[in-house]
C-alpha positions in Angstrom: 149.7 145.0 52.1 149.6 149.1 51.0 148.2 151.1 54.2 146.3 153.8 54.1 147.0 156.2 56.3 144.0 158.8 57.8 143.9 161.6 59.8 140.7 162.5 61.3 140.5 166.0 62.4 137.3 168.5 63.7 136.2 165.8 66.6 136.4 166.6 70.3 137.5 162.9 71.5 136.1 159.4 70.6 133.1 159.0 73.3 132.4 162.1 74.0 128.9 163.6 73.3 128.5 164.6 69.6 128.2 163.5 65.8 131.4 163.4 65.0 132.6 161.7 68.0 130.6 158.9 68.0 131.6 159.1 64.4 135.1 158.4 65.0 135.0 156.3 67.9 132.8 154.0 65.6 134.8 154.0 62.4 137.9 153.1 64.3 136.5 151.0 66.4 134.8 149.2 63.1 138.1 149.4 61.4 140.5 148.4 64.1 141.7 145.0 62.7 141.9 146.2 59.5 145.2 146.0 58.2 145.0 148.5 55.5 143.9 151.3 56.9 145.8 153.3 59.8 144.1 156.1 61.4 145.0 159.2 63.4 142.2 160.9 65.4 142.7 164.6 66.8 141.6 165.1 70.2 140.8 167.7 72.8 143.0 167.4 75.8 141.1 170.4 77.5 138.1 171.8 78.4 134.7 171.2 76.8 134.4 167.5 75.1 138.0 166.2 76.3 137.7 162.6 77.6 140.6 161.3 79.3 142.2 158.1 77.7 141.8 156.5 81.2 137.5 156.9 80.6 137.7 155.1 77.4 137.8 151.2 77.7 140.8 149.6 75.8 142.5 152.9 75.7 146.5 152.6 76.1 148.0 155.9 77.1 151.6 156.3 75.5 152.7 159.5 76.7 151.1 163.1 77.8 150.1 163.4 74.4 149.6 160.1 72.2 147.3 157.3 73.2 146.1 154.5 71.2 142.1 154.0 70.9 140.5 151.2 68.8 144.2 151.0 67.1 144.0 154.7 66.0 146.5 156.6 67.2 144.8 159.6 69.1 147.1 163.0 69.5 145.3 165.3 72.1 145.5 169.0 71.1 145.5 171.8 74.3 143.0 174.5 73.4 142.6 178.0 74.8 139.5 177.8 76.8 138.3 181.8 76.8 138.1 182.6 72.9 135.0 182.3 71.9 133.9 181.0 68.9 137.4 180.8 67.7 138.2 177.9 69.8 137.0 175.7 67.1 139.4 177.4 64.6 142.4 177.2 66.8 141.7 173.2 67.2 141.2 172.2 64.4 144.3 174.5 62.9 146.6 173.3 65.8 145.4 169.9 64.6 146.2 170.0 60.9 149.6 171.6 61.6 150.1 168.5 63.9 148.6 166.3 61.4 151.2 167.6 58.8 154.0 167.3 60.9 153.5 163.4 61.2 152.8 162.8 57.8 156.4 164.8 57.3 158.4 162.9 59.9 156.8 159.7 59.0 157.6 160.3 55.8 153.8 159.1 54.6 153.1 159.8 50.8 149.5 158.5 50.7 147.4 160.3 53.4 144.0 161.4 53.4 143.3 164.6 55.7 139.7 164.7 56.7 138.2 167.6 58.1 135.2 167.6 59.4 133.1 170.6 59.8 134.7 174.0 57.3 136.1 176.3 60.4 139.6 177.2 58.5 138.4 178.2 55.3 140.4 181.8 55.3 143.7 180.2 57.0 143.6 176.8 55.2 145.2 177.5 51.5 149.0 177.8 52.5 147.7 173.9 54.6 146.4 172.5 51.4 149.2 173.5 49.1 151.8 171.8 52.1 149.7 168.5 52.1 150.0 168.5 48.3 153.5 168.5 48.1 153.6 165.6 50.7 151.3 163.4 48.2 148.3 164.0 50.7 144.6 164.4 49.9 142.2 167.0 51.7 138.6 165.2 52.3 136.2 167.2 54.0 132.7 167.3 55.8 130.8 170.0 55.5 128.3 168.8 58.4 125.3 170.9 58.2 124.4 174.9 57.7 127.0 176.3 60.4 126.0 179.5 58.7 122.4 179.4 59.8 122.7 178.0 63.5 121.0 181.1 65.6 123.3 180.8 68.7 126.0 182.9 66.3 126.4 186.2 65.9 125.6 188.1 62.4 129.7 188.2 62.2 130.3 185.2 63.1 127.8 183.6 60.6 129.1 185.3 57.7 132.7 184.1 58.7 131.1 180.2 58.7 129.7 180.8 55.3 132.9 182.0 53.8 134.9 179.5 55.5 132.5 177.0 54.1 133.2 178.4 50.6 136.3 178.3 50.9 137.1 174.7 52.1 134.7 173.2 49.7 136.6 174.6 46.8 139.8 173.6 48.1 139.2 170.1 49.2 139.7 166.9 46.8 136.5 165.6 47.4 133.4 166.9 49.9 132.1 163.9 52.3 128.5 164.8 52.8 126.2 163.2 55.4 122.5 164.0 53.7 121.6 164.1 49.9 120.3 167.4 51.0 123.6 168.4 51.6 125.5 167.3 48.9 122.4 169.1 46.7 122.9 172.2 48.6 127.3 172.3 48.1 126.9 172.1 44.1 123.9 174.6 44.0 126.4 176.9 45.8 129.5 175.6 44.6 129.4 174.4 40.8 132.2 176.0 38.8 133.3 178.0 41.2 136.7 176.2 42.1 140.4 177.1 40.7 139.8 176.8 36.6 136.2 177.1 37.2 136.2 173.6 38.1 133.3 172.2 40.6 133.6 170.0 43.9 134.0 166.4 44.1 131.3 165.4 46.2 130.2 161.6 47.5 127.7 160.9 49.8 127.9 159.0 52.8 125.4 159.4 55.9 126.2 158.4 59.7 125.3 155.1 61.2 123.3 153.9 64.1 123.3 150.4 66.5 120.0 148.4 65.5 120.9 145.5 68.5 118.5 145.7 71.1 120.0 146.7 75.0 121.0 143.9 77.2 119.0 142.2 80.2 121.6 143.8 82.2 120.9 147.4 81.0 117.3 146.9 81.7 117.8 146.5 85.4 120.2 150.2 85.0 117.1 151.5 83.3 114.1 150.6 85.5 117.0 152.4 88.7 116.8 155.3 86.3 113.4 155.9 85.4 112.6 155.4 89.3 115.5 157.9 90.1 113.2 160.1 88.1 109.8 159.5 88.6 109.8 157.9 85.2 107.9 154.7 84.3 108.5 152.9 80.8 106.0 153.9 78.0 105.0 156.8 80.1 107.4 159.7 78.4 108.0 161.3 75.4 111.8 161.9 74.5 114.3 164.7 73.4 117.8 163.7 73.0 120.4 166.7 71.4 122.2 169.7 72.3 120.1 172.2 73.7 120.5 175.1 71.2 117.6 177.4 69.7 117.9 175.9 66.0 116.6 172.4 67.3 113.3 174.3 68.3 113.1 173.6 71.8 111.3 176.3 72.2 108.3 174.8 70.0 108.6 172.0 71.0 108.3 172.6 75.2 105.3 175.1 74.2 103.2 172.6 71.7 103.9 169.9 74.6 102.4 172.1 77.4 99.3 172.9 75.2 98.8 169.4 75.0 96.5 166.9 76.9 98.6 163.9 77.0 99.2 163.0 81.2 102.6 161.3 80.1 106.3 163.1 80.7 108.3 165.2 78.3 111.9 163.9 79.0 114.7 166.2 77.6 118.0 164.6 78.0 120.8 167.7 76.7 123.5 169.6 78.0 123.6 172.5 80.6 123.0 176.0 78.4 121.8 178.3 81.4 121.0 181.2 79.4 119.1 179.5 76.9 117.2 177.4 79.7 116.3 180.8 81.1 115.6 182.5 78.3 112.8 179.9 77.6 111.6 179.7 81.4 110.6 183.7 81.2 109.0 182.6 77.8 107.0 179.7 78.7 107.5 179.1 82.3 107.7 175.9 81.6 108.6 174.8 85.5 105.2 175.5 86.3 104.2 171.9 83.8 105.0 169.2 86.1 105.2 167.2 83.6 108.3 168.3 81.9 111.6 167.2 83.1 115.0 168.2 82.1 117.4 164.7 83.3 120.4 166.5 81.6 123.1 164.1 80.1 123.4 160.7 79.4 126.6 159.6 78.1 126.0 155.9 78.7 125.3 154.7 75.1 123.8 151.8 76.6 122.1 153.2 79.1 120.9 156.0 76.9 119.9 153.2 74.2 117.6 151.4 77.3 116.1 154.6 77.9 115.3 155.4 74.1 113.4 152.0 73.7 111.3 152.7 76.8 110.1 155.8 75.4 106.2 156.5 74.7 107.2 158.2 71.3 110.5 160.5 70.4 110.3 164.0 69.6 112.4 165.5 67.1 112.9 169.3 65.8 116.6 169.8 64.5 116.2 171.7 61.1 120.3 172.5 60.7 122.4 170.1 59.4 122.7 167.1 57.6 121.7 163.0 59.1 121.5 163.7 62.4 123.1 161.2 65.0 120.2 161.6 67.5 117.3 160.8 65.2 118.9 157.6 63.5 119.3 156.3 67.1 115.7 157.4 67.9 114.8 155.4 64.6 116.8 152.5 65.6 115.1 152.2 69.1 111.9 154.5 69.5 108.7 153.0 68.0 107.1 156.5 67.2 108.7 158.9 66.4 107.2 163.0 65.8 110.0 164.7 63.5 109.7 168.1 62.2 109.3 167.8 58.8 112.2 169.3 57.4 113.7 167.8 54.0 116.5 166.5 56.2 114.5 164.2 58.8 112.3 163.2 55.8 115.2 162.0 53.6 116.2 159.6 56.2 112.7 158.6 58.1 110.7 158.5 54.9 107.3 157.5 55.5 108.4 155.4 59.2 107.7 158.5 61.3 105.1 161.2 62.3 105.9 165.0 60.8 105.3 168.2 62.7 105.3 172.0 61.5 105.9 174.7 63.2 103.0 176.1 63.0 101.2 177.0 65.7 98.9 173.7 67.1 101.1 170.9 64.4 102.8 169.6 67.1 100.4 169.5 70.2 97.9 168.3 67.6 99.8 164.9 66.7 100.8 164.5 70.4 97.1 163.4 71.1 96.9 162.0 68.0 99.8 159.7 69.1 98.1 159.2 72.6 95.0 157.7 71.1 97.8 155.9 68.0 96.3 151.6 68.9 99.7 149.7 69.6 99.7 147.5 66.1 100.3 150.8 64.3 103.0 151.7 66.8 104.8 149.0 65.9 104.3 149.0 62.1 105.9 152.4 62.4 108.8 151.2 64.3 109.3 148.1 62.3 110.0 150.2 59.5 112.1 152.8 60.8 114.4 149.2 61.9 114.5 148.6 58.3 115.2 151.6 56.7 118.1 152.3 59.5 119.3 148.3 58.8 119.4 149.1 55.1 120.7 152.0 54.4 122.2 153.1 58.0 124.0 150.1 60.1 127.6 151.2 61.1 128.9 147.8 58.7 127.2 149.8 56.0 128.9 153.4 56.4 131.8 152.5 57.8 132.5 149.9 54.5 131.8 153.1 52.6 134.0 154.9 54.5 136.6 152.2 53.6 135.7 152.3 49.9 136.6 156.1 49.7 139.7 156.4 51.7 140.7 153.1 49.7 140.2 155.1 46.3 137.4 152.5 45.4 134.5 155.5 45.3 135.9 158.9 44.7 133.5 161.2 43.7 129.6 161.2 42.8 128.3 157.6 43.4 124.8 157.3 45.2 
């Protein structure tokens, strides 16, 4: 049987918190008895994101460095902690260069690099041309608009942008997660590549879980909720990294000039500035309603807690299919998404859409208040079966297969 061989690179570690983590730890884990394809997965072995192989189930630590994970073989890359923005870079560089090295001493002719997230663009063309000459392949992700995210600096954007550039028009083929995307990289990109050529672009969204959580999850819920105050049905939710571009700040200011009497539950990560920053803004404290749980890695747990949510609140407006809202979809009955071209691409018409203009959102909060229960669950019947259709995690990852296996290579919808 002819193996392909992948190497998975831009991901902190398989379980940790994040897009491209779950990614990975569910394509392998999809993929891990089958025999023709063999993956390698970079991984953080410091600071933010790095999971040890001990706190992932099944994991078999081989040495300081190696482990094996859902059959992938994961190589942990050590990472400066105090640079910045440029920790990115140096990961993912240190990970290509390690990537290369195996694919050399292995003697592999058939690899597929994938990249995910452009971080390298100005340091990546002397990479590409040495994975050429080994008979490897450079796939790449180009996740969302890096360029636009608010918590960079003006500098720093314009380096994101370039690197973008420059990775899409050296890459054999562009992996992108939301038609929007893959619209946006040949706006930009078209005939702009060596020879004036233009990228090779297929589309392929992420997945989400559609099974229900377990009777025994329930009982780790209900301790939950009670450890907070919380009661089932009585919260609206935010799950996702608690950055400005995600519009917290909307969002905690059109839910305090509401008049719904249930909680605002934001589960995120710790971003003191940014927390504080909004607190002098809103003084949102003061709203006893609002409570910030912080993070939930549990995907089980986490999964319990989405399904006993009132309604799911939703205001990324960066990036491609998020990870966060097809789980919201694939849980959450009602769900309030800001109505970017992004979330409606993948919610269509089984969600409720928000502006951010001034009133949109506190508006359809008591709108979804007095919403009667049959039209609840019309809504969240359908967002099941647009995620079952067109998002499971058989369905992507198959795709996933089909491209690394050479049976889709560029342009198929």
């Amino acid at each position: 049987m002819k193996q392909q061989y992948v190497f998975l690179i831009g991901a902190k570690s398989p379980g940790a918190y994040g897009g491209y983590e779950t990614f990975v730890d569910r394509l392998t884990e999809y993929h891990q008895n089958d025999g023709r394809l063999v993956y390698y997965a970079a991984c953080k072995a410091n600071g933010e994101g790095s999971i040890q192989p001990s706190q992932l189930k099944g994991a078999k630590q081989l040495t300081d460095k190696l482990f094996i994970y859902h059959g992938a073989r994961c190589f942990r890359i050590n990472v400066p902690e105090k640079l910045g923005p440029a920790k990115a870079v140096v990961y993912d560089l240190a990970s290509l260069k390690k990537a290369i090295d195996i694919i050399k001493r292995k003697r592999i002719r058939n690899a597929v690099v994938y990249i995910m997230a452009c971080r390298i663009g100005p340091f990546l063309a002397p990479y590409c041309r040495k994975l050429h000459r080994l008979g490897a392949k450079l796939y790449i992700n180009p996740d969302g608009h890096e360029w636009k995210r608010a918590k960079w600096s003006a500098p720093v954007r314009r380096y994101w942008k370039l690197s973008e550039g420059l990775m899409v028009k050296q890459a054999d083929l562009v992996i992108c997660d939301s038609v929007n995307i893959e619209k946006y990289i040949h706006e930009s990109y078209d005939r702009r590549g060596s020879g004036g050529s233009s990228p090779k672009t297929v589309y392929i969204a992420y997945g989400a879980d559609t099974a229900r959580s377990s009777t025994y999850t329930a009982e780790r819920v209900g301790s939950w909720l009670k450890e907070h105050g919380l009661e089932a049905n009585g919260y609206y939710l935010i799950v996702g990294r608690f950055v400005p571009e995600n519009n917290y700040e909307t969002m905690l200011r059109e839910f305090m000039a509401s008049h719904t009497d249930k909680a605002l539950v934001v589960i995120t990560n710790q971003n003191s500035s940014f927390y504080e920053e909004l607190e002098d803004k809103l003084h949102f404290s003061a709203d006893s309603r609002i409570h910030f749980v912080g993070t939930v890695y549990d995907k089980e747990l986490l999964k319990g807690i989405r399904e006993r949510a009132y309604a799911y609140l939703h205001g990324h407006e960066v990036g491609g299919t998020n990870p966060s809202l097809l789980e919201a979809l694939a849980s959450t009955e009602l769900n309030l998404l800001l109505g970017v071209g992004f979330n409606r691409e993948v919610a269509l018409d089984a969600a409720l859409y928000w502006s951010k203009k001034k009133g949109s959102l506190s508006s359809l909060i008591d709108r979804s208040d007095a919403l009667p229960p049959r039209e609840r669950e019309k809504l969240g019947a359908k967002a099941v079966t647009r995620i079952k259709e067109k998002y499971s995690w058989e369905y992507i990852c198959d795709r996933y297969a089909a491209v690394f296996l050479g049976e889709i290579n560029n342009d198929m919808q």
